[in-house]
C-alpha positions as CSV (number, residue, x, y, z in Angstrom):
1,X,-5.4,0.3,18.2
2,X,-8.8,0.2,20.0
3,X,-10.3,-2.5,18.2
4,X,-14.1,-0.9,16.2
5,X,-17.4,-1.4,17.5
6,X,-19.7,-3.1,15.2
7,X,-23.6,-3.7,15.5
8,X,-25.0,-5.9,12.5
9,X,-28.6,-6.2,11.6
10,X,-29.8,-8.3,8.6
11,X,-33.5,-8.3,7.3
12,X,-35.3,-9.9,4.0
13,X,-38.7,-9.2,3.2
14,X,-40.4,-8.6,0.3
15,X,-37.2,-6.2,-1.1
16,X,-34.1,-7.8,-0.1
17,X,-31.1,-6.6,1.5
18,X,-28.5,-6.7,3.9
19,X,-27.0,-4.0,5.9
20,X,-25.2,-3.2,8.9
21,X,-22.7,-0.3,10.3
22,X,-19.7,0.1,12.3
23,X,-19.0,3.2,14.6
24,X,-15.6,4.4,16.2
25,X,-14.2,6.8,18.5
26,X,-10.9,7.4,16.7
27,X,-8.8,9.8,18.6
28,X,-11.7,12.1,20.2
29,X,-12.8,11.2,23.2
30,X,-16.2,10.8,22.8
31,X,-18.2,9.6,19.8
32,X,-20.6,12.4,18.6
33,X,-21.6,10.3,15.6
34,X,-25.3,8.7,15.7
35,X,-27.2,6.5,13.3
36,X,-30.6,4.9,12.7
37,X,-31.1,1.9,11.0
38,X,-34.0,-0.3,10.6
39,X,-35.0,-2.8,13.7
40,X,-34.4,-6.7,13.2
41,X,-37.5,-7.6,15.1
42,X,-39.4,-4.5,14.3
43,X,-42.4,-4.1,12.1
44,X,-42.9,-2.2,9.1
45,X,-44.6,-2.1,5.8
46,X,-43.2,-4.5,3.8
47,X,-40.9,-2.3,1.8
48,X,-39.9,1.1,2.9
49,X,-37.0,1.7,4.8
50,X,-34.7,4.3,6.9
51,X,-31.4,4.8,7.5
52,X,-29.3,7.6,8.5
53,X,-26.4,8.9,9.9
54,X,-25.5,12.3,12.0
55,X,-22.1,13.6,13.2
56,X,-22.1,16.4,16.2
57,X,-20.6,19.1,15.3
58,X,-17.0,19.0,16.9
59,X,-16.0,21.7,19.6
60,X,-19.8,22.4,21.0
61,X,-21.1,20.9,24.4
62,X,-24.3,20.2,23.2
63,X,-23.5,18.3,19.6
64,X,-23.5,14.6,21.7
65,X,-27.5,16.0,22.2
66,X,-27.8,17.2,18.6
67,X,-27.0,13.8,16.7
68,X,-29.1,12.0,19.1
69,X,-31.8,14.2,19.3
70,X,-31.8,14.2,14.9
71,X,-31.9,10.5,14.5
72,X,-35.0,10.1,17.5
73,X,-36.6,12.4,16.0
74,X,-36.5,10.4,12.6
75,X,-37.0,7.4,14.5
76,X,-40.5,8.6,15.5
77,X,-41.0,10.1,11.8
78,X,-39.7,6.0,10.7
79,X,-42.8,4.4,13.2
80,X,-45.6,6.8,11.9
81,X,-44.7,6.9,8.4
82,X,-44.3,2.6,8.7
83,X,-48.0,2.7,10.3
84,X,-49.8,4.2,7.1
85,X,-50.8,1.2,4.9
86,X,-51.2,3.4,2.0
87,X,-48.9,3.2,-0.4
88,X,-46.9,6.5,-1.3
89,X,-45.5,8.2,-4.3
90,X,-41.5,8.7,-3.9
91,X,-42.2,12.7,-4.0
92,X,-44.2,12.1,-1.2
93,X,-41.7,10.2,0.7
94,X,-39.1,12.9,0.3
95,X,-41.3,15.8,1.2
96,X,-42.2,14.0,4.2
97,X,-38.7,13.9,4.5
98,X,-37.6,17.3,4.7
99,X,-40.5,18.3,6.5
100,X,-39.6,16.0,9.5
101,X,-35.6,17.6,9.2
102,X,-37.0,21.0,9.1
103,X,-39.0,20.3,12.4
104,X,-36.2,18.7,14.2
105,X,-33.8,21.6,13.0
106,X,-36.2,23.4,15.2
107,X,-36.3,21.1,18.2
108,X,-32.6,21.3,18.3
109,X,-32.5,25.0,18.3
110,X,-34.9,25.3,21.4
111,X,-33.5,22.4,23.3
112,X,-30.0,24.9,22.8
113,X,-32.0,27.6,24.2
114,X,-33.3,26.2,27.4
115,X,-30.3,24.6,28.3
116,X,-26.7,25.8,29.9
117,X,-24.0,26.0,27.7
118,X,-26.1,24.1,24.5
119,X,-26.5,27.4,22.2
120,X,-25.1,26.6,18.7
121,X,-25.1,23.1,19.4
122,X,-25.6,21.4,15.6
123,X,-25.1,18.3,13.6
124,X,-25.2,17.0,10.1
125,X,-27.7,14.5,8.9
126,X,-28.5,12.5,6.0
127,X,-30.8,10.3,5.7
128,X,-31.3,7.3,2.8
129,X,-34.8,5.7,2.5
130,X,-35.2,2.3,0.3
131,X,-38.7,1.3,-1.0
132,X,-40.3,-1.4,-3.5
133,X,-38.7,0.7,-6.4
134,X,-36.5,4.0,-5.4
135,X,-34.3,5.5,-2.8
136,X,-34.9,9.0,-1.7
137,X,-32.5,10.9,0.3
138,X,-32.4,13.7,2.1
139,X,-28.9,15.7,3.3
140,X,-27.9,18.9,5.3
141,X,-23.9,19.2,6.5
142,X,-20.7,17.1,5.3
143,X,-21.8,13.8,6.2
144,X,-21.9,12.0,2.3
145,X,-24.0,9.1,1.0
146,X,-22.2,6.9,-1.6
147,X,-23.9,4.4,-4.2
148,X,-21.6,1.8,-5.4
149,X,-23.6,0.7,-9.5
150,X,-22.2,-1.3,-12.3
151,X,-18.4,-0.6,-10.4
152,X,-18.7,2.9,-10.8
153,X,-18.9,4.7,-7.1
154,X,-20.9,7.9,-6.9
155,X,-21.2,10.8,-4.2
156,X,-24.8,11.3,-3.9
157,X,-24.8,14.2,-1.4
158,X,-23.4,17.4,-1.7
159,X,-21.1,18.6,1.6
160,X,-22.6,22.2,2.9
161,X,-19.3,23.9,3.5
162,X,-17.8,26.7,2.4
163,X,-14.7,24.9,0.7
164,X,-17.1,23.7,-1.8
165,X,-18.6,26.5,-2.2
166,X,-15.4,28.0,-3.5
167,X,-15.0,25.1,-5.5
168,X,-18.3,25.4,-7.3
169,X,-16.8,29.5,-8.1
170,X,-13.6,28.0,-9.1
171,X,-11.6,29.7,-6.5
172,X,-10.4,26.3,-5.0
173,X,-8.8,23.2,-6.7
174,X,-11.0,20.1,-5.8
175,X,-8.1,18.2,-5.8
176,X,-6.3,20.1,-3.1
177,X,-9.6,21.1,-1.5
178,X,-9.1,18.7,1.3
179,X,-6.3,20.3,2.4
180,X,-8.0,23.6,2.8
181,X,-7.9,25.4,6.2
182,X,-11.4,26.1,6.1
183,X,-12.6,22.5,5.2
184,X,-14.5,21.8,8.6
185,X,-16.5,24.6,8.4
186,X,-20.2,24.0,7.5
187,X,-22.8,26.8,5.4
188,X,-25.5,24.6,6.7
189,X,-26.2,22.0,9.3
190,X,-29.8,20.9,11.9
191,X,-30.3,23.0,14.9
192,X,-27.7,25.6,14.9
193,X,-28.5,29.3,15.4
194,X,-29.8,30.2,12.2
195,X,-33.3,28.2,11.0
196,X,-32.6,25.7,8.3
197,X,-33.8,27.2,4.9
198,X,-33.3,24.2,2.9
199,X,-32.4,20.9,2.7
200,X,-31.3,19.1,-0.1
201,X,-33.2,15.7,-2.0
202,X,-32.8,13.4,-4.1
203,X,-35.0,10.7,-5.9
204,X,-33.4,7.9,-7.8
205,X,-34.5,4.5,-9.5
206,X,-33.2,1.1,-7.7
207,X,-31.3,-1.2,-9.1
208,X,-30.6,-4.9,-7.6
209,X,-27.1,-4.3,-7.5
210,X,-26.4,-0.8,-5.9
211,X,-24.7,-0.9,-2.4
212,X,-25.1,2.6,-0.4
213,X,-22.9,4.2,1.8
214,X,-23.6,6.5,4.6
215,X,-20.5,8.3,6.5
216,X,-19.3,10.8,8.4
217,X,-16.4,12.6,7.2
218,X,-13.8,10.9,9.8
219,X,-14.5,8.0,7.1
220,X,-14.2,9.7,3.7
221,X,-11.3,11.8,4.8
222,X,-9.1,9.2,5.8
223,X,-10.2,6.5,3.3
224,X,-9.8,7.4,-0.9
225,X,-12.2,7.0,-3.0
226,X,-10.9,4.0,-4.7
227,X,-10.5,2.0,-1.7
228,X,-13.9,2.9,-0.6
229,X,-15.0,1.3,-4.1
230,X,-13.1,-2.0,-3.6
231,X,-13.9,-2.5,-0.7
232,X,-17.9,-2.2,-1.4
233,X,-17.3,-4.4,-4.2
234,X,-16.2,-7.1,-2.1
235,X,-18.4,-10.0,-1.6
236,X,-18.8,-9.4,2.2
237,X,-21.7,-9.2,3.7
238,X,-22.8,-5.3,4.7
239,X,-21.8,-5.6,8.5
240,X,-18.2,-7.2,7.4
241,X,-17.9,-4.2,5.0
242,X,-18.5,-1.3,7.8
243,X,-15.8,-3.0,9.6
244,X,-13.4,-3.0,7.3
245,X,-13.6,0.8,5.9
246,X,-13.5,2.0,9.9
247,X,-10.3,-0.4,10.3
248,X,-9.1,1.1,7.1
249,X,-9.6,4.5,8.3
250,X,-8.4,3.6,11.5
251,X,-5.0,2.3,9.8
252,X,-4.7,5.4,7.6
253,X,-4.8,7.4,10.9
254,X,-7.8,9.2,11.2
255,X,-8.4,11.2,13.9
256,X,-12.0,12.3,14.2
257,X,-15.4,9.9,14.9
258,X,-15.4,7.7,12.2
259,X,-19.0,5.9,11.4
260,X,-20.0,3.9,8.1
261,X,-23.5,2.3,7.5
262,X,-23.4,0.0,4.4
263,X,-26.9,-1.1,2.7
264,X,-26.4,-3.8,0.0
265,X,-29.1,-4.7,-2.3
266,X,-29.9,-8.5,-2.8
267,X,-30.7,-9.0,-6.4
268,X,-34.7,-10.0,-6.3
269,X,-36.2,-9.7,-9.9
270,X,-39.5,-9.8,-9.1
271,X,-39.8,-7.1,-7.5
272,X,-36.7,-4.8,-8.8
273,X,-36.9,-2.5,-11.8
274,X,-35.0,-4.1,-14.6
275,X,-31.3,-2.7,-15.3
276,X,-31.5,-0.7,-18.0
């Protein structure tokens, strides 16, 4: 067993917390999967900040360029947004969001024109920002965000395929809906050839103890939900805790890219919202 690679990165500021992601090949052989997370040594705000995660769509030449060209683009969205001193509503945040998704939807789809053999190319994305007092999200494809609270562990994304879209018409069991032949196959994703109509956000208060999860599906479709949740819960640190859901997955035998990026808040009640 090829043994995970794992990048950590720590940072404390004014809102504390810890985080740090592992990435694996599994039994592809490349890694399409791509992620942004916030720089050790760079600068920022004081309080806002982005992380996210894209998988290339599998089978296409071009889906390598599609997850990397996603999270640059948010990278440079990340450095303008951090150079505004002005504080901004959450709202604000998340339209900002989409906007930037919706633009690099559109890079995507020219960079697939002007190149040889790129047309269709695509990947998911979702994104999780972290300010003084929310996290906003943003989310288009398969890729899930979790949020571990109070023990119970939430799916905060919905996946864009059209297995759940038969689910949400009843016409498909959720609890055989993994096992569906037409699972892999996404109603939406950035920079294939149809423009990206929507893209879905969410706004929700912070707490001091949530811990976030970003994946791609090679995770969450070789590791069940409940092991997901105990192994959040553990008391390791976020880095430790990517490592050990990949290995997991690894162990259960998953096949495709597998990538996790774990965000654990540190409880700081001064600057926190109270648990209600």
């Amino acid at each position: 067993m090829d043994v995970p690679t794992n990048k950590r990165a720590v940072k404390t500021d004014d809102l504390s917390f810890d985080y740090g992601f592992c990435t694996h090949t599994g039994r592809r052989r490349h890694n399409q999967d791509e992620v942004l997370v916030p720089s050790v040594t760079g600068t920022s705000n004081g309080f806002d900040k982005l992380f996210a995660i894209a998988d290339g769509m599998g089978g296409h030449p071009g889906d390598g360029i599609a997850s990397l060209m996603a999270c640059d683009r948010l990278s440079v969205f990340d450095k303008r947004y951090n150079q505004n001193k002005g504080r901004q509503k959450p709202a604000d945040i998340g339209h900002r969001l989409v906007e930037t998704v919706i633009r690099t939807d559109r890079a995507i789809r020219l960079r697939g024109l002007s190149g040889y053999n790129l047309g269709d190319m695509g990947t998911t994305l979702s994104c999780l920002i972290i300010t003084k007092t929310h996290s906003v999200i943003s989310h288009v494809g398969d890729s899930r965000i979790y949020r571990l609270r109070n023990g119970h562990l939430s799916c905060l994304t919905v996946d864009h395929t059209f297995v759940q879209d038969m689910v949400f018409e009843g016409q498909v069991d959720p609890e055989i809906a993994h096992l569906h032949p037409l699972r892999h196959m996404l109603t939406r994703a950035v920079g294939t050839g149809e423009p990206l109509e929507w893209v879905d956000t969410r706004i929700d208060e912070l707490k001091s103890i949530d811990c976030f999860l970003l994946c791609t599906d090679g995770l969450y479709k070789a590791v069940a939900e409940r092991d997901i949740l105990d192994l959040l819960a553990e008391r390791s640190d976020a880095a430790d805790t990517a490592t050990e859901l990949i290995a997991k997955a690894l162990k259960n035998g998953a096949r495709d890219n597998i990538t996790a990026v774990v965000v654990k808040i540190v409880i700081n009640r001064h600057f926190l919202p109270r648990q209600s």
